[in-house]
C-alpha positions in Angstrom: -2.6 1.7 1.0 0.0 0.1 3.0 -0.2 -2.8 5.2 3.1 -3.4 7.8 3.3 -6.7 9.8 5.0 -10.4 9.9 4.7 -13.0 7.2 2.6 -15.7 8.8 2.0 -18.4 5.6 3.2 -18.3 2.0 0.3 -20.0 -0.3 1.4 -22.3 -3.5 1.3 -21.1 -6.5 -2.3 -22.1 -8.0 -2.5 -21.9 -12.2 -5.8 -21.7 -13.5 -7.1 -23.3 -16.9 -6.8 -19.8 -18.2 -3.3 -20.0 -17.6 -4.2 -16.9 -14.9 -1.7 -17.5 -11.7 -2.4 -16.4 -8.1 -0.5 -16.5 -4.6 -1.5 -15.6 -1.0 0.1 -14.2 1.8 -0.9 -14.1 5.4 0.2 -11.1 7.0 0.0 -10.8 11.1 -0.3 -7.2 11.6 1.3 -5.1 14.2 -1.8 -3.8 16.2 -2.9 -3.6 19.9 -5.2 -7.0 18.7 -2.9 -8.5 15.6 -5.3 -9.3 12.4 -4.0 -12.0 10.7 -5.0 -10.3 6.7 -5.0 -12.9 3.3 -3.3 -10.6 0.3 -3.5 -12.3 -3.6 -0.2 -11.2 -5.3 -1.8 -11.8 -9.1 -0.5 -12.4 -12.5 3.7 -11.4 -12.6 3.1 -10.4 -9.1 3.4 -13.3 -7.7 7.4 -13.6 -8.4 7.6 -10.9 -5.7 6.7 -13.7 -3.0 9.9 -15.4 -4.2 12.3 -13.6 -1.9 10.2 -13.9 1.5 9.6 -16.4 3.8 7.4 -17.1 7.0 8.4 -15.1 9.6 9.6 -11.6 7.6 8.5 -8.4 8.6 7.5 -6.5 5.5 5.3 -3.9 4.2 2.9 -4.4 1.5 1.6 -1.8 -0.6 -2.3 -3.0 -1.4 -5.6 -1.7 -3.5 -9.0 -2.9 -2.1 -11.4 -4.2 -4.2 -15.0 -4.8 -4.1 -17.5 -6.9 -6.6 -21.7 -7.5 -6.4 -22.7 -10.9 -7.1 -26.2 -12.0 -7.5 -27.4 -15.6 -6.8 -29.7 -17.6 -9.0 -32.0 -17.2 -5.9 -31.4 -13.4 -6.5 -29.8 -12.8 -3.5 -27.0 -10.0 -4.0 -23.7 -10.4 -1.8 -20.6 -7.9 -2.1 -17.2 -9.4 -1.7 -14.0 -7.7 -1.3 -10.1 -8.7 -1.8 -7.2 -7.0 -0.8 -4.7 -7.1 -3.6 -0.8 -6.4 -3.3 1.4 -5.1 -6.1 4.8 -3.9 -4.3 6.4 -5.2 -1.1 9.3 -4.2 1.1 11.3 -6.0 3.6 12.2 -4.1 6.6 15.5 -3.1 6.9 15.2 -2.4 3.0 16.1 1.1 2.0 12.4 1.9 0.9 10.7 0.7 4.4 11.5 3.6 6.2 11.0 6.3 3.6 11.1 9.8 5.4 8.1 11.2 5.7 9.3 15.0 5.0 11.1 16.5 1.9 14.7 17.4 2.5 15.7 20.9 1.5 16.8 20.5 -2.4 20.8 21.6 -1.6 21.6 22.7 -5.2 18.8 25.6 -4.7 19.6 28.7 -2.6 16.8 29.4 0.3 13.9 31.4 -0.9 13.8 34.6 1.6 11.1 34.7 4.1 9.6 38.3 3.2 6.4 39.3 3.7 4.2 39.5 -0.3 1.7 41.6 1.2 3.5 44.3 2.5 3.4 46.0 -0.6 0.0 46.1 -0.8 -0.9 48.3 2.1 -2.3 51.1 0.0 -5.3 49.3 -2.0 -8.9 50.4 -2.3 -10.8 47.3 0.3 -13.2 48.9 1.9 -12.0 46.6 5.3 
């Protein structure tokens, strides 16, 4: 999934005892009513925060994910996070990506004929 909108706060890095690292990004998206959305960047993904700042429009490619927890009162709650692994600035060559295939130009044009016109004389009963 993708998520397109404007950078509105860059987390610090946080290091945990595990030596696991973890940075957040706010992103204001571009709606009729603007959702201001907290993606982790985890693990070497958080080097790609490096080259933005607040106020950048970007897109960020996301995975959802959801987890069940159960309290000691055995209560069960779900939680989810939204998770970035690739980002683009606008203006980049990948934010615009065209959304059809261009015709490959080394290829020559496959005719447009007709495959069932040879098969006029078979034995269906319609």
């Amino acid at each position: 999934m993708e998520l397109t909108g404007t950078i509105k706060k860059i987390s610090d890095l946080q290091t945990f005892n595990s030596g696991f690292q973890k940075k957040e990004v706010v992103l204001l998206t571009e709606e009729q009513y603007p959702q201001p959305i907290n993606i982790e960047f985890l693990s070497e993904k958080v080097d790609l925060l490096n080259a933005y700042k607040v106020g950048d429009k970007v897109k960020i490619h996301i995975n959802i994910r959801g987890r069940e927890w159960t309290s000691p009162q055995g209560d069960v709650k779900y939680f989810n996070s939204i998770t970035g692994w690739r980002m683009e600035k606008e203006g980049s060559a990948d934010f615009n990506e065209p959304t059809e295939a261009t015709p490959n130009q080394g290829q020559p044009a496959a005719e447009n004929k007709n495959v069932f016109a040879e098969d006029e004389d078979d034995d269906l009963p319609f």
